[in-house]
N, C-alpha and C positions, 0 to 999 in steps of 0.2 A: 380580509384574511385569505392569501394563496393556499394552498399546499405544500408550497416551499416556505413559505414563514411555518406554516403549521409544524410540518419538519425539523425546525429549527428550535423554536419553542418546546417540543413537547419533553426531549430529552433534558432538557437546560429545567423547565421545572420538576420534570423527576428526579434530576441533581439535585435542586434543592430539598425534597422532600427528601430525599435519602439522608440527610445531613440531617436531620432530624432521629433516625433510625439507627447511629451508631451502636446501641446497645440491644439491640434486637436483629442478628444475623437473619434467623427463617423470615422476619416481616423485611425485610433489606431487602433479601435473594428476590423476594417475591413479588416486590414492588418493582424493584429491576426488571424480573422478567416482565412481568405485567407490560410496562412503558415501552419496553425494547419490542414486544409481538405487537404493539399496537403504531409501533413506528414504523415497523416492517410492512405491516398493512397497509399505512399512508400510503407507502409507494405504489399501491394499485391504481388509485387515482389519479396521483399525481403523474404517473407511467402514461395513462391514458389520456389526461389531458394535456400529454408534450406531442405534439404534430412535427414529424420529422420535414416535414413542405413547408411549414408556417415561418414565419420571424426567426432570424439568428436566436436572439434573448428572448425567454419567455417565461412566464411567471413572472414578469418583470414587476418591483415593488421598489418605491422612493421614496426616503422622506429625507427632511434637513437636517443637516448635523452641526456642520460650520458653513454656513453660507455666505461668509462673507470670505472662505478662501476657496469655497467651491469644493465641499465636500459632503457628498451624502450619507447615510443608511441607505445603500442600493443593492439590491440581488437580483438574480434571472438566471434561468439555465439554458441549457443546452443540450446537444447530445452528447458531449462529452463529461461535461458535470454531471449530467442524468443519469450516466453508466456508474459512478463514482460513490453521488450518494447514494443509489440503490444498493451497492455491496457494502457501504458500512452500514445499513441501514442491515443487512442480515447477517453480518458479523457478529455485531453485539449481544442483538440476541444466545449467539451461541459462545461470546466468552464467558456472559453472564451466567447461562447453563450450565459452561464446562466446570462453572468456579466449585471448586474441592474434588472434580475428576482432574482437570490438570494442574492446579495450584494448591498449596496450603499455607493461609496468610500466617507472618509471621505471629510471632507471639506478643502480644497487646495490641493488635490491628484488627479491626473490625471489618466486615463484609458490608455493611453501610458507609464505610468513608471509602474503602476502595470501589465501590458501585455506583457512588458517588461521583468521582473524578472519572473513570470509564462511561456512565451518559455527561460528563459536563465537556468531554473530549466528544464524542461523538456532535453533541451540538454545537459546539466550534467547528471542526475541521468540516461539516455541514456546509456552516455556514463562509468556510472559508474558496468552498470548490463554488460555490451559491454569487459571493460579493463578486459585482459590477462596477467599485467603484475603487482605486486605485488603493489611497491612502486607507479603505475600509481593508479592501485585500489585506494591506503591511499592518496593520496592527490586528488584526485574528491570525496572521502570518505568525506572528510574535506572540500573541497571547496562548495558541494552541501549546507553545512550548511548556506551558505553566502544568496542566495536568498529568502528560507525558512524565515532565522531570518527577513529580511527588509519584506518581505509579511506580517511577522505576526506582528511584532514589528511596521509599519507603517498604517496596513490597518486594524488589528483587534481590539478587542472590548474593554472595560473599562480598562483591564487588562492588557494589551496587551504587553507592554515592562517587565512584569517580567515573562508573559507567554515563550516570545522569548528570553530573556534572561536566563531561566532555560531549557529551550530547548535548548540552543547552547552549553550549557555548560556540559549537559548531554552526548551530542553527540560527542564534542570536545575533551571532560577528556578520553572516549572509544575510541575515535581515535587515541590519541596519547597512550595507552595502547597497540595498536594491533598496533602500528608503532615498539613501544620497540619489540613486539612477530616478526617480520617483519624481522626486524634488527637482531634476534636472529636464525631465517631461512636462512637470509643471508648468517653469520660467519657459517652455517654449510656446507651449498654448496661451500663457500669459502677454507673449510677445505678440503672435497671430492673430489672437482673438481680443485681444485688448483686457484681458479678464482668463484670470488663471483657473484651473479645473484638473477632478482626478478621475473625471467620468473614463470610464473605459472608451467608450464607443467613442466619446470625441477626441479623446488621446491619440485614438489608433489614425484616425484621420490626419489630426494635424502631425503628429512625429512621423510618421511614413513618407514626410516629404523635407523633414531635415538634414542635411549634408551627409556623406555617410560617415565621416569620420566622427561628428557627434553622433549620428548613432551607435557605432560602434564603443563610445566609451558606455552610451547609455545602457544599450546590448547587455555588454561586462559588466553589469551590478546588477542586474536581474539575472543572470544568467548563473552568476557565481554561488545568487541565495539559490537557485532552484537544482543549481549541479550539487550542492552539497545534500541538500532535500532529498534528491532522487534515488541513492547517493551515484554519480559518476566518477568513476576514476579520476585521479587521484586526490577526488574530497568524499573517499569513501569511509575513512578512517574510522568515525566513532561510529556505525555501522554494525559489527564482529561486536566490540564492545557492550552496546546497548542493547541489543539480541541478547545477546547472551548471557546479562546479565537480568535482563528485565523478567516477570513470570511471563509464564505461555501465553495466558490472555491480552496480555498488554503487548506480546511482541506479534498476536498474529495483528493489532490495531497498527503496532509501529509498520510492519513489514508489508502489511497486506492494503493498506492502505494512508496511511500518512507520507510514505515515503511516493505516494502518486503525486501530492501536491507538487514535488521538483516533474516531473515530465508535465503535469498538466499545467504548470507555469511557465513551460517551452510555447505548448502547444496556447494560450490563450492571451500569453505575454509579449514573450520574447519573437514570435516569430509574425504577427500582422504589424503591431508597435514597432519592431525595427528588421523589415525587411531586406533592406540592401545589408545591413549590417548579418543579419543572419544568414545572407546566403555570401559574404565577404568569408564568416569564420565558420560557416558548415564544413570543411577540410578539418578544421581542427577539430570539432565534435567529432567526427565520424573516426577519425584517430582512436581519440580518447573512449570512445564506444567500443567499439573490438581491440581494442587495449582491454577495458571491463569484460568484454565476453573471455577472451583469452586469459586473463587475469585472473576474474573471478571465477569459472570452473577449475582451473590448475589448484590454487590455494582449496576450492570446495574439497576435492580429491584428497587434500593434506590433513586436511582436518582430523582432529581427535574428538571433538565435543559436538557433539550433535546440534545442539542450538547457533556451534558458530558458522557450521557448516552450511543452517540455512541459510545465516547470514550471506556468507559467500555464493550461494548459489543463486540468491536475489541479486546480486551485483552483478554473474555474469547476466542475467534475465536484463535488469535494465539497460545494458547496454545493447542489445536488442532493441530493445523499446526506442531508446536515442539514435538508434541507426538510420531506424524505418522514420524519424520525426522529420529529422535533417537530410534525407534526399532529395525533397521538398516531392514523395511520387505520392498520388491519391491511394492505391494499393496499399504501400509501405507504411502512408501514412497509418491508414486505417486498422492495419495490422498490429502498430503501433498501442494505437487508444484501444482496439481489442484484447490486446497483452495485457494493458493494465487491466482489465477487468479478469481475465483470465488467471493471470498471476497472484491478482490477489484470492482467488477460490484457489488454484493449486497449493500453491504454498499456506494460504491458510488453514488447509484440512494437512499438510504435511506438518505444521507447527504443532497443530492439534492433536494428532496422531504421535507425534514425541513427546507430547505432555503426557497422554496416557503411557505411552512405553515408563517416562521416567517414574513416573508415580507406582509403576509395578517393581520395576527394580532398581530406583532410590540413586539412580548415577545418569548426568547424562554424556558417560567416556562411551564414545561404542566400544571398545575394546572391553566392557564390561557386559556384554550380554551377545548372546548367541543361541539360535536353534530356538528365540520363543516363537516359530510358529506353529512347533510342536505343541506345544503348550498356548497357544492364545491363535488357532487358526485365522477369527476373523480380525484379529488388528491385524494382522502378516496380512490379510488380502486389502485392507484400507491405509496398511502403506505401501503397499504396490502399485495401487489405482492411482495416490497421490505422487507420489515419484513417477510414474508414466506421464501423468499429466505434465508434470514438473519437465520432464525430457521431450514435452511435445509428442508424445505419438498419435499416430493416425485413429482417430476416433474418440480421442481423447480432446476438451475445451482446447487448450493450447496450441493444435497441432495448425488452425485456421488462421492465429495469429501470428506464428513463425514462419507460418509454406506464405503468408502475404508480405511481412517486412521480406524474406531472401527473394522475393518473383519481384520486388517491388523495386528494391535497392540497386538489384542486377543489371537492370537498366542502364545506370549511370554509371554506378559503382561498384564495377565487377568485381574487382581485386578486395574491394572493403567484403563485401557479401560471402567470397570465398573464401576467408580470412574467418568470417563469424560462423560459416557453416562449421569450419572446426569446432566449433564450440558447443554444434550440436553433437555430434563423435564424444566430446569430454562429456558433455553430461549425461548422455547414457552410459559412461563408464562410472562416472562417480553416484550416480542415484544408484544404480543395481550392483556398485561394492557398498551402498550403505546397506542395503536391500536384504546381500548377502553375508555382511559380517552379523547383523542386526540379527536376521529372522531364518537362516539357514545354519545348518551343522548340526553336530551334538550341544544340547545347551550346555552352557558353559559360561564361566566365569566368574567376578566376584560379585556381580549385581544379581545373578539367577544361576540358585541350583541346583541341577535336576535330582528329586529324591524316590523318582517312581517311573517317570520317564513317559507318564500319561498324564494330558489334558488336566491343567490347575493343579501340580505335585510339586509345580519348583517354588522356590519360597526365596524371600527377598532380605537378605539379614539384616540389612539397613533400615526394614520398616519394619522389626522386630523376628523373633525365629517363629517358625512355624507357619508364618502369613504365607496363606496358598495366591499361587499366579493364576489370576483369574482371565478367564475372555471376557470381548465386550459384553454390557449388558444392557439393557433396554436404555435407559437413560443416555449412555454413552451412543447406540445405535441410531434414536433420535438427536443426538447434537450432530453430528455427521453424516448423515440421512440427506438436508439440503445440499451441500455439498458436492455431493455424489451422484443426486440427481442433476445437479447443474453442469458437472464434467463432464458429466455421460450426453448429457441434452444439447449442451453445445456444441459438443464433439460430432456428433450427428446431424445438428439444427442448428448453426448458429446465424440464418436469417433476422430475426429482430433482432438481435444485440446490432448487424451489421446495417441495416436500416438504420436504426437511430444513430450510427456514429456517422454516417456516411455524409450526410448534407451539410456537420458542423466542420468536416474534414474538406469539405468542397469550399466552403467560403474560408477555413482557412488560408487553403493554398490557394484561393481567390485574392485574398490580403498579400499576401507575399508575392505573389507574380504580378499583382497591381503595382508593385513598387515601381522607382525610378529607374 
């Protein structure tokens, strides 16, 4: 028994034990948290016993599955997965916290079956950043989609069954796309080795030396499941939708970290597996990448609904992230798998921090609430740290991983670089008009209204008349407390987070310049 099975396991059986619990909410909550602090813990160890010098894979665990088509049970990590599960490993704990400060399940749904599917998603997508072994990858690829859809489709908002329904199918059509690319890496280690396999490590060996034109189709069917994953331009679509539809807790999972699985299937799949092929259609990624940056801040800007807006502001972020992949620069790279760690803490405490806005005043139009920082000082200061973060500033987590994709990219690709710096311009114009409509002016409007014009006097008529607007409160301060410490910490420090990615970032683009 690893660490990293331990990991895997321990959420998967507090799933089951919640499923037990549907008729008792307080033993639910409490069992969730329980399992979620003590999964968080694991990563101490397991942190400590990853050597950034040692072995590419490690925690590395095998056993047989189909052996007669050469498929295992295989996991190992890295420093790139290492970063990955560490942050859903402190996510959860704090969706399960926030549950009834940012969400209220609908009516006949339990906080045992929703608490339920939230650890049975976290020990999937675990175990999905974790699998070493091809066909193991595709089908956790595909099963993660199962808890996702009933979170969103059961527990989210107006819309909510055609949100998750265009979300499954998005994900589903790209998985079974890169199962065909799978199948196609198969027959070729079948042909080399005399005996077929979906082992990662000997995949990457024997496909890195097939013609490029079959790489290039193989490329296109991983590359299509993980652009829509990520999401990249123009398979960002179901995106806005299932944000927006899904509750708070489930879209800081969606946003903050599931949708890593698309860039970390660039970086682990698509780029040592098929190198000539990736450095063939790195031009058209890097297109399609500040197309997203430019893309997805303009629309953030437009936005009316707060929740779609993260969406969009996630979209231009990843195409950052895709930038800094495909230059093939060690810098850009790096900056790259730093973002995803990074964006998933920004955007996470910004999801979070809207959950609480909406829960005080019942809308999430921003056009419906103004001037609560009069009235609720410290959310107004925890959504400005978040949206800072969110925009990269200097001192802020994010700031290390954007000043490294634009120093990194510019090298090569100076016209793409100066193209996506605009995008840093748009998003300090769009974070601090949400900033400003949100938590500035006279309060106002139909979500909050001021009836005294001091601290907790506006009241919310949609959660009944008279309900005073309260500021954070202890509970609330500890859900967001991590968070804040971690922006603030890396924004200052972000030496180990850049250690542990740096050596998996080096034998990547080791894989890729090894090519033909």
């Amino acid at each position: 028994m690893t660490w990293l099975l331990a990991l895997i396991l321990l959420p998967l059986v507090g799933s089951l034990a919640l499923a037990f619990l549907k008729g008792n909410d307080r033993a639910a909550i409490a069992t969730a948290l329980v399992v979620s602090i003590a999964e968080f813990l694991l990563i101490i160890p397991f942190w400590a016993s990853y050597s950034p010098s040692g072995e590419r894979i490690q925690q590395a665990t095998t056993m047989d599955w189909i052996p007669s088509f050469g498929i295992h049970i295989s996991f190992g990590t890295d420093g790139i997965s290492l970063i990955m599960i560490a942050v859903i490993a402190l996510l959860v704990p704090i969706v399960v916290g926030a549950l009834g400060l940012t969400d209220r399940l609908p009516a006949g749904r339990t906080a045992g079956g929703f608490l339920s599917l939230i650890l049975l998603q976290e020990a999937i997508t675990i175990a999905v950043f974790a699998a070493t072994d091809v066909f193991l990858f595709y089908v956790l690829f595909e099963i993660m989609l199962i808890p996702m859809y009933f979170l969103i489709g059961g527990y989210g908002g107006a819309n909510r069954q055609y949100a998750a329904v265009k979300f499954f199918l998005y994900s589903f059509l790209g998985g079974l796309i890169m199962l065909a690319s799978a199948i196609g890496a198969y027959s070729l280690a079948s042909d080399k080795l005399g005996k077929g396999t979906f082992d990662w490590a000997t995949l990457v060996t024997v496909v890195r030396d097939a013609p490029t034109s079959t790489q290039v189709w193989l490329f296109l069917g991983f590359f299509l499941a993980f652009a829509i994953k990520a999401p990249l331009v123009p398979f960002h679509t179901w995106l806005p939708d299932a944000a927006g539809q899904a509750p708070i807790g489930v879209a800081v999972l969606l946003v903050g970290v599931l949708d890593k699985v698309g860039t970390f299937g660039f970086l682990r799949y698509c780029l040592p597996m098929f190198p000539e092929a990736s450095k063939t259609l790195a031009p058209l990624v890097l297109v399609l990448s500040v197309i997203g940056v430019i893309y997805g801040s303009i629309l953030a800007a437009g936005q009316t609904d707060m929740k779609r807006f993260l969406a969009y502001v996630s979209i231009a972020h990843f195409g950052f992230i895709a930038l800094g992949i495909f230059t093939f620069n060690e810098q850009a790279m790096v900056g790259s798998v730093s973002y995803m760690l990074n964006h998933s803490l920004s955007t996470g405490m910004l999801i979070v921090v809207v959950g609480l806005i909406v829960m005080r005043g019942g809308s999430t139009r921003i056009s419906d609430y103004g001037g609560m920082a009069k009235v609720t000082p410290l959310l107004g200061g925890m959504l400005l740290l978040a949206g800072l973060s969110a925009l990269s500033l200097p001192g802020t987590n994010s700031f290390i991983s954007e000043f490294l994709v634009l120093l990194g990219s510019f090298v090569d690709h100076p016209v793409y670089t100066i193209i996506a710096t605009v995008g840093m311009v748009l998003a300090a114009a769009y974070v601090m008009w949400l900033y400003q409509r949100i938590m500035q002016g006279p309060v106002r409007g139909d979500a909050l209204v001021g009836v005294g014009g001091g601290p907790g006097t506006a009241i919310a008529p949609e959660l009944g008349a008279k309900k005073a607007i309260k500021d954070l409160g202890g509970r609330e301060i500890a859900i967001l407390a991590p968070m804040v410490i971690l922006i603030i910490g890396l924004g200052f420090y972000p030496k180990p987070m850049l250690d542990t990615i740096t050596p998996s970032v080096q034998a990547t683009l080791s894989a890729v310049q090894g090519g033909k």
